[in-house]
C-alpha positions as CSV (number, residue, x, y, z in Angstrom):
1,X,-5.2,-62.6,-22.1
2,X,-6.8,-59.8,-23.9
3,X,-5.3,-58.7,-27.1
4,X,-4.1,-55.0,-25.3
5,X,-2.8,-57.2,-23.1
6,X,-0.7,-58.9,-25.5
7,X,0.5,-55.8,-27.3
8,X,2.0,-54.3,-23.7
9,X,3.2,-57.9,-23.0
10,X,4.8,-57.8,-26.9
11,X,6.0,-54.6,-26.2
12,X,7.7,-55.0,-23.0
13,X,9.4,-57.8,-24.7
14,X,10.6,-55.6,-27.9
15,X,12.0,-53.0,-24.9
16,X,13.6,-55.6,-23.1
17,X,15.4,-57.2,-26.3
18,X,16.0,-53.3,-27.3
19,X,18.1,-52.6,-23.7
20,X,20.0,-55.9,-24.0
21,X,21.0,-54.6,-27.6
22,X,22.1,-51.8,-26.5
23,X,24.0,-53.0,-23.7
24,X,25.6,-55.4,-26.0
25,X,26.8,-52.5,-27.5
26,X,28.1,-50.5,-24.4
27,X,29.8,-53.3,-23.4
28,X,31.4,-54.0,-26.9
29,X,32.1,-49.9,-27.2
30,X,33.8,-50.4,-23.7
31,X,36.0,-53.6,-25.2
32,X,37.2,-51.8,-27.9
33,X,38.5,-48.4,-25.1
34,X,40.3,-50.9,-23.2
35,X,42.1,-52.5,-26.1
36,X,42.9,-49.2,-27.6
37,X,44.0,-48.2,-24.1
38,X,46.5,-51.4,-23.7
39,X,48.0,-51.1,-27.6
40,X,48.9,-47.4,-26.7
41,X,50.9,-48.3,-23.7
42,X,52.2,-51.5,-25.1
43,X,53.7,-48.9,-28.3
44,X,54.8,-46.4,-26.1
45,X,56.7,-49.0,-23.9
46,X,58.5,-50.5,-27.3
47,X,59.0,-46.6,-28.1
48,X,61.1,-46.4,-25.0
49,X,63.0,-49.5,-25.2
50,X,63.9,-48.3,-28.5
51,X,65.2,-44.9,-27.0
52,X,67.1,-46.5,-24.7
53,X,68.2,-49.5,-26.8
54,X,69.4,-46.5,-29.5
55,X,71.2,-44.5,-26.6
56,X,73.0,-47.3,-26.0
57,X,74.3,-48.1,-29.7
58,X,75.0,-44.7,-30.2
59,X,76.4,-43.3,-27.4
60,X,77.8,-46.3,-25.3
61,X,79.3,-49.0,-27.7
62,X,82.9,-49.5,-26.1
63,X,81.0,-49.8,-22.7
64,X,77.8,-51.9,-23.1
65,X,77.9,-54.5,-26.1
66,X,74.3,-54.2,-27.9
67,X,72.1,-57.4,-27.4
68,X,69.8,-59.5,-29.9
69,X,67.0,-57.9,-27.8
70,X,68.6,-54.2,-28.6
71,X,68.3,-54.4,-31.8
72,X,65.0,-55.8,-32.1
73,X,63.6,-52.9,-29.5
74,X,65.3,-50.7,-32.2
75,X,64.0,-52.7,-35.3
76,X,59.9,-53.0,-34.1
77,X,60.2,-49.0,-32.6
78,X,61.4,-48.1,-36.4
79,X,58.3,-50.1,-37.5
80,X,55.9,-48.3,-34.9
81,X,57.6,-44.6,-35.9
82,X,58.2,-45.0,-39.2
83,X,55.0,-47.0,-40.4
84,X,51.6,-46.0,-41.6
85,X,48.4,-46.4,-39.3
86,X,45.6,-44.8,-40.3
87,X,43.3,-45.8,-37.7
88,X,45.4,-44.7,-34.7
89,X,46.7,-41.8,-36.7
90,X,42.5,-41.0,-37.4
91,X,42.5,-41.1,-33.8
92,X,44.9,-38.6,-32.9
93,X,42.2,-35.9,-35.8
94,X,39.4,-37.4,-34.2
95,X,40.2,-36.3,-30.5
96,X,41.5,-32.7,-31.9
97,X,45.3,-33.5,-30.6
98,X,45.8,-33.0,-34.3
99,X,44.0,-30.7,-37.4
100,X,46.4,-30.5,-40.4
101,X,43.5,-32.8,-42.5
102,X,45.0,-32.0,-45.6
103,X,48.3,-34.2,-44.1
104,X,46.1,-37.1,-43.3
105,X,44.3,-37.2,-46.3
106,X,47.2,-37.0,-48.2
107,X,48.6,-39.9,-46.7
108,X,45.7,-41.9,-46.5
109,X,43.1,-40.8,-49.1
110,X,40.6,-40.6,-46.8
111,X,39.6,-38.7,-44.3
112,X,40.2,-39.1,-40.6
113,X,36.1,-40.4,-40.1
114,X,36.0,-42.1,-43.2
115,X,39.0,-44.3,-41.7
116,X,37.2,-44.8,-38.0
117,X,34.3,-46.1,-40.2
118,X,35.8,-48.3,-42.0
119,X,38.1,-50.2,-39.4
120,X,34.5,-50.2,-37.4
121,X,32.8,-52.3,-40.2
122,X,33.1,-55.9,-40.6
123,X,32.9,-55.4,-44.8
124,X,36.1,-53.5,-44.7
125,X,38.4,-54.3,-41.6
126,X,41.7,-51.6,-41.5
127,X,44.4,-52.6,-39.2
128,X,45.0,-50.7,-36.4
């Protein structure tokens, strides 16, 4: 094998390695959408049941009695409302649903990128 030979053989090698990389990445890109996707409706279904589990309380107690699984809807869908996340709350800046900065980074000390980039690296996890 001439040594041309072995820098295109190298090389095809280094492009190869290169696309699998960056499938790797796709693929991981594509992981983290679908987990994103499923926490979203898995809050917004415990935001309901917490609606309706609060309707009940308030506005039905002689005629339903409220269950042990009531008031937990109620007590995690306080959580979700009432509780700081900066990384889904970046989201919301990040796809324009929401532009008051000055709120987020009063909240959070950061700014809306700053906190994407973080809970991206492995050095400084944020909860999402």
């Amino acid at each position: 094998m001439t040594l041309r030979e072995k820098v295109r053989h190298c090389e095809q090698r280094y492009r190869a390695d290169e696309e699998r990389q960056l499938t790797d990445e796709e693929r991981r890109r594509a992981d983290e959408k679908t987990i994103h996707f499923l926490q979203c409706q898995l809050e917004d279904r415990l935001m309901r049941m917490r609606f309706l589990s609060t309707f009940k309380r308030d506005h039905l107690p002689g005629e339903y009695d409220i269950t042990h699984a009531d008031r937990e809807c109620i007590e995690v869908g306080n959580r979700l409302a009432y509780g700081a996340n900066p990384v889904r709350d970046a989201d919301f800046y990040l796809q324009g649903q929401c532009t008051d900065l000055n709120t987020f980074k009063a909240l959070y000390g950061l700014d809306p990128l700053s906190v994407r980039r973080l809970s991206e690296s492995s050095q400084y996890p944020v909860g999402s």
